[in-house]
C-alpha positions in Angstrom: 89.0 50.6 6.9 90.8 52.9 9.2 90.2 56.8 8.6 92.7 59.9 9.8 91.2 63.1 10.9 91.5 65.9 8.5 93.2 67.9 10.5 95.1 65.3 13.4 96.8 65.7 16.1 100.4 63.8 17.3 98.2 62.2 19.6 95.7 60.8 16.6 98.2 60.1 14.6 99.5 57.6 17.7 95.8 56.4 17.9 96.0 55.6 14.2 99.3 53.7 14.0 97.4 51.5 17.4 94.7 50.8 15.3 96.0 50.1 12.3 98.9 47.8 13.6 96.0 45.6 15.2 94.2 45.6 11.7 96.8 44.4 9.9 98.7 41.8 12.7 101.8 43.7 13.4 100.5 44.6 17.5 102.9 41.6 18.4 106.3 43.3 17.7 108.2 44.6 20.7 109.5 47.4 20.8 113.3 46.5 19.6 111.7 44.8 16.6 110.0 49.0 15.7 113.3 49.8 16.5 115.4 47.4 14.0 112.3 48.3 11.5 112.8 52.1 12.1 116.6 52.0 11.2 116.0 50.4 7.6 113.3 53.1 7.2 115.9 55.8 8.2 118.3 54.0 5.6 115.7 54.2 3.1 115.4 57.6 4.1 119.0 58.5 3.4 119.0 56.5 -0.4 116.0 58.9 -1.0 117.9 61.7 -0.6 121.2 60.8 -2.1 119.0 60.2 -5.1 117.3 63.5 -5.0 120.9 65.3 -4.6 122.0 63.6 -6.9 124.9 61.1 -5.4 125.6 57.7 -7.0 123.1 55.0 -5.9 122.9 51.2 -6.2 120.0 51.0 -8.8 119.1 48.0 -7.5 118.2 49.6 -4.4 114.8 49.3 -3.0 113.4 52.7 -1.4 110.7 55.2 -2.1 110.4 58.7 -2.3 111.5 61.4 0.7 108.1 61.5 1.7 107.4 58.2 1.9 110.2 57.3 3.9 109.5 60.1 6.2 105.8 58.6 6.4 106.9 55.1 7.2 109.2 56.7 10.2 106.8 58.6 11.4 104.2 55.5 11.9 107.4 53.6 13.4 107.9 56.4 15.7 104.5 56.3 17.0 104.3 52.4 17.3 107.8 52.9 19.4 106.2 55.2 21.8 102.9 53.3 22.2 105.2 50.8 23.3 106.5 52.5 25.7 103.1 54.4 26.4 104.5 57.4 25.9 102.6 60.6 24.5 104.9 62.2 21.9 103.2 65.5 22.0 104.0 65.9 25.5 107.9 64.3 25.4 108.1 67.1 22.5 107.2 69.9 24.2 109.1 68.4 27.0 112.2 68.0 25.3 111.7 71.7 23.6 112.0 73.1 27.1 115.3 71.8 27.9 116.4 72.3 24.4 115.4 76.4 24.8 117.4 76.6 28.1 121.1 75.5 25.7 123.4 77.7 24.3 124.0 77.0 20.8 127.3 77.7 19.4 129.2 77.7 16.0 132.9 76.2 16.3 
């Protein structure tokens, strides 16, 4: 049984979703299938928090809690980028560089 540091980083929690995609069989989808997987995961994700604010939902619905969702991204977001073999600590703090050098405005 696979165990998470107390305390991980976004590199173990990429090391994780490795190993526990090849304990349970799911190492053989490419990356488009994370992809198509990640989108109902975002949708569940949106259900979650039409329900928590309160808006109309189908009750026959299937979807969990905010947190869940937001879980079940997360792993598809790792899975993606050990696709790709991409370290998503470093394309953050990548991406936060360029993002500090914009000018934000309010129209």
């Amino acid at each position: 049984m696979l165990k998470l540091k107390s305390n991980p980083t976004l590199s173990d929690f990429q090391k994780y979703v490795e190993e526990l995609e090849l304990e349970r069989g799911f190492d053989d989808q490419s990356a488009r299938d994370k992809c198509l997987l990640l989108g109902e995961e975002v949708g569940e994700l949106f259900k979650a928090v039409r329900k928590s604010e309160g808006l109309k939902i189908d009750a026959t619905s299937a979807f969990g809690s905010i947190s869940g969702e937001l879980a079940d991204i997360l792993i598809y977001i790792c899975a993606i980028a050990n696709r790709f073999g991409l370290d998503l600590e470093k394309s953050f703090r990548d991406k936060e560089e360029i993002n500090k050098k914009r000018k934000w405005i309010k129209h």
